[in-house]
C-alpha positions as CSV (number, residue, x, y, z in Angstrom):
1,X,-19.9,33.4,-47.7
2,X,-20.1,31.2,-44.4
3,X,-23.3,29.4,-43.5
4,X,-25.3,31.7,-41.5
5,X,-23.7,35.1,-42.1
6,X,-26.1,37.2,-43.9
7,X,-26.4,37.8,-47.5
8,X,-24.0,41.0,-48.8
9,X,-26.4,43.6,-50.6
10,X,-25.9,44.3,-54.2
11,X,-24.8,47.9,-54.2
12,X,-28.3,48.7,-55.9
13,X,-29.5,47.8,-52.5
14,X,-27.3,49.4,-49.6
15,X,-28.7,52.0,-47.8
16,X,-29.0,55.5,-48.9
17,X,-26.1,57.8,-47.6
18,X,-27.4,61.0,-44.8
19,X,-26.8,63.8,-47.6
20,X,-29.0,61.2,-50.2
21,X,-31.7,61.0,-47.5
22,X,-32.1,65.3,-46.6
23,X,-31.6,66.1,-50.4
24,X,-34.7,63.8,-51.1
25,X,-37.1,64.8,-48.2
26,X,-40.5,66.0,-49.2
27,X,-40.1,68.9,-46.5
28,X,-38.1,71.9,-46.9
29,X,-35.5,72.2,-44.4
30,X,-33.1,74.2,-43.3
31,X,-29.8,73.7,-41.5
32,X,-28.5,77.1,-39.7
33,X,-25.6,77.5,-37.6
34,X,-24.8,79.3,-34.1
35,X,-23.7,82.2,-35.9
36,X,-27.0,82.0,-38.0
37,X,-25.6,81.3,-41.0
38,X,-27.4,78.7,-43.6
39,X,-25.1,75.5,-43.9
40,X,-27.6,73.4,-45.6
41,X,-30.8,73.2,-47.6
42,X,-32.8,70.2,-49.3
43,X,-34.1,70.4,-52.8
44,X,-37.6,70.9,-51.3
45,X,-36.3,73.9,-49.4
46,X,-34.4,75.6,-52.7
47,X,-38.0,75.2,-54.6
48,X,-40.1,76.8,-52.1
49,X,-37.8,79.6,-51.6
50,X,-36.6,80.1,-55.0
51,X,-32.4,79.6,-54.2
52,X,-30.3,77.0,-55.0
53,X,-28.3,76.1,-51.8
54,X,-25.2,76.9,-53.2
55,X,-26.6,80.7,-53.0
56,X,-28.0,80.3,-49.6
57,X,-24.7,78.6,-48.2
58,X,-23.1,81.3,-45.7
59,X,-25.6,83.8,-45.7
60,X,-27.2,84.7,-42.5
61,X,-30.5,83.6,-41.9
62,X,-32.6,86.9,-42.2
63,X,-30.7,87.1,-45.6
64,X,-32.8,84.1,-46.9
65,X,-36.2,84.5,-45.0
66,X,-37.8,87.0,-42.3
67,X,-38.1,84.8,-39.4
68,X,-40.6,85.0,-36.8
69,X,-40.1,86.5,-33.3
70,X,-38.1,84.7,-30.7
71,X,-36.3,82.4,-33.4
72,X,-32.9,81.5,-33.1
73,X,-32.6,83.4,-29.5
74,X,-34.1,80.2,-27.1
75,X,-30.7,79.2,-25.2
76,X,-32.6,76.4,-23.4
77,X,-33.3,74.2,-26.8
78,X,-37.2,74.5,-27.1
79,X,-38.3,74.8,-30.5
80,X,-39.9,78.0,-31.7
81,X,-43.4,77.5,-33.9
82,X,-45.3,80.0,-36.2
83,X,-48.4,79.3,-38.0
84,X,-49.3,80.8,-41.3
85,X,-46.3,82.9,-40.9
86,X,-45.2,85.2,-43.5
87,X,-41.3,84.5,-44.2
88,X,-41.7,86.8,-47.5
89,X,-38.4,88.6,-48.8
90,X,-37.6,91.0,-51.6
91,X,-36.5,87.5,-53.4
92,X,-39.3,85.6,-52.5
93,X,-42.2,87.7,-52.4
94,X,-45.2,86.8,-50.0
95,X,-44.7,83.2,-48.8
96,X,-46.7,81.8,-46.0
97,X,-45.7,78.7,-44.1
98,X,-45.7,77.1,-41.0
99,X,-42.0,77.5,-39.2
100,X,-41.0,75.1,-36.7
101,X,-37.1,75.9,-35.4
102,X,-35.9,72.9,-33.3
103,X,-32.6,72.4,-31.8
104,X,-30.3,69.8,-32.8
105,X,-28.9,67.2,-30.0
106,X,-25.9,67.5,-29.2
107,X,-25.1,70.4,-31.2
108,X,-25.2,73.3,-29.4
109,X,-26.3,76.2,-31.0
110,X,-27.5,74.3,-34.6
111,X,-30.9,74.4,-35.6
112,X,-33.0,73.0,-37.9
113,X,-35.7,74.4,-39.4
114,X,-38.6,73.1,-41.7
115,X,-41.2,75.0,-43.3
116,X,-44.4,73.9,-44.8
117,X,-46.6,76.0,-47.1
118,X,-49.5,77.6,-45.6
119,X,-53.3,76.5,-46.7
120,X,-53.1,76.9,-50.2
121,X,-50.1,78.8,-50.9
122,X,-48.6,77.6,-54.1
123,X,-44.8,76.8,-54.3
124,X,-42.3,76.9,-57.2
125,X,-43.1,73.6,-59.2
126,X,-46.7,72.8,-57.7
127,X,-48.5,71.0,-60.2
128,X,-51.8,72.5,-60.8
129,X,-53.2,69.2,-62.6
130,X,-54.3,68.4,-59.1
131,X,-57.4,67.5,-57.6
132,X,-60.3,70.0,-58.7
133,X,-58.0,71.1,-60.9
134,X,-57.8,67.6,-62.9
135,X,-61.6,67.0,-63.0
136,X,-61.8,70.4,-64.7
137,X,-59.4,69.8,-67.4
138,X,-60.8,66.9,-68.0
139,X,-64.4,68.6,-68.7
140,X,-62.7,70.8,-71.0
141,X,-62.2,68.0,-73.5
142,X,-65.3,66.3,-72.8
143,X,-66.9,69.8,-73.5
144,X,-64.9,70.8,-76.3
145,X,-66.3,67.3,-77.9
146,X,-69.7,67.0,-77.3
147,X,-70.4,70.7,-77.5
148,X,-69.3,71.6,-80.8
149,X,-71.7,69.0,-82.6
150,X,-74.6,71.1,-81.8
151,X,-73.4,74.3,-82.2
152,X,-72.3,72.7,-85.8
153,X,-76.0,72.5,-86.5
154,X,-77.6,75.4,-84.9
155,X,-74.8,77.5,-87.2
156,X,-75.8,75.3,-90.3
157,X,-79.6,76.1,-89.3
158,X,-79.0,79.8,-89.3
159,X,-77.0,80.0,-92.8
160,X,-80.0,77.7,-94.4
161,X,-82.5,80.7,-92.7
162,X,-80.1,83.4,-94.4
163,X,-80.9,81.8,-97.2
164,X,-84.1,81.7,-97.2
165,X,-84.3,85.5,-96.2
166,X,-86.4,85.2,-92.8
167,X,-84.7,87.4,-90.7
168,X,-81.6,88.3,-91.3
169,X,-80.7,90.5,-88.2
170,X,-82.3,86.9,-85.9
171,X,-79.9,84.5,-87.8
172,X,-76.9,86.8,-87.9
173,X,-77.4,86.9,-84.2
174,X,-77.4,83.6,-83.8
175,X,-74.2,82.9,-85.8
176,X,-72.4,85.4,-83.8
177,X,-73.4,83.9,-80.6
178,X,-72.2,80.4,-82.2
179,X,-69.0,81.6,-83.1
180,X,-68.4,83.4,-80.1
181,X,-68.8,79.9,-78.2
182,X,-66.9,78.3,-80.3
183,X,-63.7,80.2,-79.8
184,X,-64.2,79.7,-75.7
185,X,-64.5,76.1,-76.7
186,X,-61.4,76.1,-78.8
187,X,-59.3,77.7,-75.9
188,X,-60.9,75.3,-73.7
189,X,-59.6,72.8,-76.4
190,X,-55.7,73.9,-75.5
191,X,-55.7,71.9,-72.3
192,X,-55.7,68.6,-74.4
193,X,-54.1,69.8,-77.7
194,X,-51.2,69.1,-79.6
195,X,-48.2,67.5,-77.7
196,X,-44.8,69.8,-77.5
197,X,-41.4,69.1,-79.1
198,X,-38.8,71.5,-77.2
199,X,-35.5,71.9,-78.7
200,X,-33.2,74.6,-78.4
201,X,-33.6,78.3,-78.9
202,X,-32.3,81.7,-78.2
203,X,-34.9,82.8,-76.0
204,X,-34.2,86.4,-76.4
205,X,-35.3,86.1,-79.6
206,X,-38.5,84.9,-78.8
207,X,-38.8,87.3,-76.4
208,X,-38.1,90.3,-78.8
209,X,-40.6,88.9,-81.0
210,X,-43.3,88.9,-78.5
211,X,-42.1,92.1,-76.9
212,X,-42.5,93.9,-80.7
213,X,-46.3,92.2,-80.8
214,X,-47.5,93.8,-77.6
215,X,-46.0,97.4,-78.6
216,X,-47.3,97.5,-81.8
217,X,-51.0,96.1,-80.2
218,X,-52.4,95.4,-77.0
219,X,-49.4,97.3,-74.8
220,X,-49.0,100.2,-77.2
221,X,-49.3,103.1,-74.6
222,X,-47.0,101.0,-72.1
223,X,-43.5,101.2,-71.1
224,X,-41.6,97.7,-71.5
225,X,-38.1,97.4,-70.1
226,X,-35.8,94.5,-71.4
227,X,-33.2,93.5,-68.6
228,X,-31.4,90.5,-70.2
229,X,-28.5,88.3,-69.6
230,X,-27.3,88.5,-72.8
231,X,-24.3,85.2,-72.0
232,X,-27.7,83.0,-71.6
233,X,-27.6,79.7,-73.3
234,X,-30.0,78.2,-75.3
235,X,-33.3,77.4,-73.8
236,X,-34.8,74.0,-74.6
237,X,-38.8,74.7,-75.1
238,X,-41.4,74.7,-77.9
239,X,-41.3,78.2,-79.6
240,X,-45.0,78.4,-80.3
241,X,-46.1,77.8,-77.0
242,X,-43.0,80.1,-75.1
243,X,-44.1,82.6,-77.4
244,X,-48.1,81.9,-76.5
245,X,-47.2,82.4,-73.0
246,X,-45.0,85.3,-73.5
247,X,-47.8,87.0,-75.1
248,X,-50.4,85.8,-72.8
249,X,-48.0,87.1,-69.6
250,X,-48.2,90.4,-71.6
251,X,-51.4,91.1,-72.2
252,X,-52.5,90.3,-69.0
253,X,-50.1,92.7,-67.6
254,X,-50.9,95.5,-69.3
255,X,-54.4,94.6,-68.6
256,X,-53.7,95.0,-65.0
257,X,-52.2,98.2,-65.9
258,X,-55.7,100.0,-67.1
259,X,-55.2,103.3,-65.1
260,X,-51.7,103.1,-63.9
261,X,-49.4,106.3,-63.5
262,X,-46.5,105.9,-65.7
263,X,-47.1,102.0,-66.5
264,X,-44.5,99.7,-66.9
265,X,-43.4,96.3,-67.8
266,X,-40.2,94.3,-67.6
267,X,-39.0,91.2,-69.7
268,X,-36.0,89.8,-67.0
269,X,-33.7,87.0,-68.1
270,X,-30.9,85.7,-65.8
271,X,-29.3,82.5,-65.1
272,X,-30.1,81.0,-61.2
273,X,-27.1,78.3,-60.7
274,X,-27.6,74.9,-58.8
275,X,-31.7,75.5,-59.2
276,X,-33.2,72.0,-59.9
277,X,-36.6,70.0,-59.0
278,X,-37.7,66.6,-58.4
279,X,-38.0,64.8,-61.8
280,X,-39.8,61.7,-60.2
281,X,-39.0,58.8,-58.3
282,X,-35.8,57.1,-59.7
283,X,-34.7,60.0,-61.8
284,X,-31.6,62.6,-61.1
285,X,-33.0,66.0,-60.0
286,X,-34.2,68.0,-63.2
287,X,-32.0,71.4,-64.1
288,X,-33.6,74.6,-64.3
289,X,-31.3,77.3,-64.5
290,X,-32.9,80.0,-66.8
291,X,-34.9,82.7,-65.7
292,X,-37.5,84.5,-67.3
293,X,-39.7,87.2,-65.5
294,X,-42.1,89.2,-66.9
295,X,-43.2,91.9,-64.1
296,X,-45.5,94.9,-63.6
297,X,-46.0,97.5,-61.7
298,X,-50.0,97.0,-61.2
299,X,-51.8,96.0,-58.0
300,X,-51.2,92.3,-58.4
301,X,-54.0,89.9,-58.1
302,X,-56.8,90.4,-55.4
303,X,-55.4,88.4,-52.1
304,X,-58.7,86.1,-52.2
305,X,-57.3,84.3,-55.3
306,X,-53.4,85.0,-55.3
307,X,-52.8,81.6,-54.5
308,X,-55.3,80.0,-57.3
309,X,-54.5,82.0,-60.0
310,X,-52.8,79.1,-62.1
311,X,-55.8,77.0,-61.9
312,X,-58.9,77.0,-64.4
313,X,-61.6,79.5,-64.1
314,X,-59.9,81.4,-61.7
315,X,-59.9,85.1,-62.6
316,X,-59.4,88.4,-61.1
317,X,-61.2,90.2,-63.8
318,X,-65.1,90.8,-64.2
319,X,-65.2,89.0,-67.4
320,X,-62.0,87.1,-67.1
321,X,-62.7,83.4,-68.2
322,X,-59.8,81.8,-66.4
323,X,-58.4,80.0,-68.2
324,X,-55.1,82.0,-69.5
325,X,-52.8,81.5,-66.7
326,X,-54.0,78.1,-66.3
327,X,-52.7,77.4,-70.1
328,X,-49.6,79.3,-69.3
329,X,-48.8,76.8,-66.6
330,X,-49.9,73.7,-68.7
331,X,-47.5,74.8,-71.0
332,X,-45.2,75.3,-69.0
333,X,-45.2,72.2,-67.5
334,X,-45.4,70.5,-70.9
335,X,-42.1,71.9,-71.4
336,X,-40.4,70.8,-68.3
337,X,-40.4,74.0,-66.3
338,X,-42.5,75.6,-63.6
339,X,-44.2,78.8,-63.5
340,X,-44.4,80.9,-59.9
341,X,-46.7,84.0,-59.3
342,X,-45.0,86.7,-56.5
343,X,-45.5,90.3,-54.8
344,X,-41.2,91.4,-54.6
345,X,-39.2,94.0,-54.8
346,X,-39.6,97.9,-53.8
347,X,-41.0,99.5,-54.5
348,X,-43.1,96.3,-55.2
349,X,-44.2,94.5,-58.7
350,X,-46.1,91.8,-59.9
351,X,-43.7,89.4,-61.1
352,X,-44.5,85.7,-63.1
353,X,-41.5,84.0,-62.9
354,X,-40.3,80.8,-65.3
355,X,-37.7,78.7,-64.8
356,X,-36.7,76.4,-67.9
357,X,-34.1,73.5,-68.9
358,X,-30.9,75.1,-70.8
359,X,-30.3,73.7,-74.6
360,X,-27.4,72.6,-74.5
C-alpha cells in the first residue's frame, strides 16, 4: 500500500450489498411492478403477512393484500397513504397497518410499498415478553415464591384444627380455598419453570395423541377434522410442552364452541417454504417451515382484546384467568417458533397458527 492511499477493508468490514440491506430492514416492504405484480419482499414483510417471498414473487398485488383505494392508479408519482387500514386476506386474516405506496425514481411505473402494523396489532413473531408484559411475568415468580409460604401454614393450621375436631365443615373450607390457590399459583409458576430440550419428533404423533385426549374429555360432543401433510418432516420441539399447547389450543376452542351449530375443529399441518425470522443480530435468518393450525368455527375473540390475547391476564371469558395463551406463546417461543392469532377463510374460522423449526 502507498503512503496516503487508504487502508483496504478486511472483507468482515466492506459494506453490505443492496439485497443484504432490504432483506434486513426492520420495515416490511414491498416492491410491485407496473403490471402489479410482487417482485420483492423483505423478511419483515414475509412475517407480517405470513408468505415467504418466493410465494409472493409474480402474483399480482390484490393476490397478497387488499389494497386501499386509489393505490397503484396515481400516474403523476404521489404516494398514496392509509391509516389503520385493513389489508386483511383469506391468508392473512384481519391485519391492520398503515400503507404508504410511493413511487420509485426513475422507474416508471414501480412502487414501493411499506406497511407498519396498526396500534397494537400483533404480527407473526412479536414477542410478547415485552414491556407490561415482562413486568407481569416477572410477578408471577415473585408471587409463586413468596405466596406459597403462607398458604403452607394456613393449610398446616387447618389439618392441626381437623384434628382437633373444631369445625370440620370451617377447616375443610379453608383447605379447599388453599388448594384452589395453590394450583393458580402453580400455573402462574409455568412462566419461569423448567427450561426446554427440543429434539426431533413426528409431530403427527403428538398431535394424534392430543387429538384422542380431547375426544375422549373436554371436546367429546365436537367434531375434529385432521388435515395433515403426511410428507412433513420431523419437527424439532419439546414433546411435553407441544403437546401442553396442543391441548391447551383445544380446550379453549371447544370452549369457544359452547352453543355452536354443528361445532367443529381442525388440526392443519402443511409445510410453508422460504418462511424464516430474524434470529438476532449477527445470526442467519432462523427456518420455520412447518405449520400447525388448529382452527374453529366459534366467534373468535371479542375485537377489544384480539390483539392482546397472547399476553397475561388477558381473557375473553368471565372467569378466564389469562394466562393459557400467554403459556402457549412462552412455550412457543422457548421452542424457537412463533405463535399468530387470525380471523380467515369463508366462511370464516378462528385459526392459531404455529410455525416451528424442521428436525432434520
Amino acid at each position: 500500500m502507498r503512503p496516503g492511499e487508504p487502508a483496504l477493508l478486511p472483507e468482515a468490514l466492506t459494506a453490505p450489498s443492496f439485497g443484504e440491506l432490504f432483506a434486513g430492514l426492520p420495515i416490511a416492504i414491498l416492491v410491485v411492478d407496473p403490471d402489479g405484480l410482487v417482485r420483492n419482499a423483505n423478511g419483515e414483510c414475509e412475517l407480517l403477512l405470513n408468505l415467504s417471498e418466493r410465494a409472493m414473487r409474480g402474483l399480482p398485488l390484490t393476490h397478497v393484500l387488499t389494497p386501499p383505494p386509489g393505490a397503484g392508479s396515481d400516474g403523476e408519482g404521489r404516494g398514496v397513504s392509509a391509516f389503520d387500514y385493513d389489508i386483511g386476506t383469506d391468508r392473512t386474516g384481519r391485519l391492520r397497518v398503515d400503507y404508504i405506496e410511493t413511487a420509485i425514481v426513475d422507474r416508471p411505473g414501480w412502487r414501493a410499498i411499506t406497511l407498519h402494523p396498526a396500534g397494537g396489532a400483533r404480527r407473526v413473531g412479536q414477542s410478547a415478553e415485552r414491556g407490561g408484559a415482562r413486568a407481569a411475568i416477572g410477578a408471577a415468580a415473585m408471587l409463586a415464591h413468596e405466596i406459597k409460604n403462607p398458604l403452607s401454614g394456613i393449610r398446616g393450621a387447618a389439618q392441626l384444627l381437623a384434628a382437633e375436631g373444631a369445625g370440620h365443615e370451617l377447616t375443610s373450607l379453608i383447605t379447599t380455598e388453599v388448594d384452589r390457590i395453590a394450583a393458580l399459583i402453580d400455573k402462574m409458576q409455568d412462566f419461569t419453570g423448567r427450561a426446554l430440550a427440543p429434539q426431533p419428533h413426528n409431530i403427527h404423533a403428538l398431535l394424534d395423541h392430543a387429538r384422542r385426549v380431547a375426544a375422549t374429555g373436554f371436546a367429546s360432543g365436537v367434531a375434529i377434522e385432521e388435515s395433515f401433510d403426511p410428507s412433513l418432516p420431523r419437527v424439532l420441539v419439546d414433546g411435553d410442552a407441544l403437546l401442553q399447547i396442543v391441548i391447551n389450543l383445544l380446550k379453549n376452542a371447544a370452549e369457544a364452541l359452547d352453543g355452536v351449530t354443528a361445532p367443529r375443529i381442525q388440526l392443519r399441518t402443511a409445510y410453508r417454504h422460504g418462511l424464516a425470522v430474524d434470529a438476532g443480530p449477527g445470526q442467519p435468518r432462523r427456518a420455520l417451515p412447518i405449520e400447525l393450525c388448529v382452527a374453529d368455527n366459534g366467534p373468535g375473540a371479542p375485537a377489544d382484546i384480539a390483539d392482546h390475547l397472547f399476553e397475561p391476564f388477558v381473557s375473553g371469558k368471565p372467569e378466564g384467568q389469562g394466562l393459557g395463551l400467554a403459556l402457549v406463546d412462552k412455550l412457543v417461543r422457548d421452542m424457537g417458533g412463533v405463535v399468530q392469532y387470525a380471523r380467515e377463510g369463508v366462511p370464516e374460522m378462528t385459526v392459531f397458527r404455529i410455525l416451528l423449526a424442521r428436525g432434520e
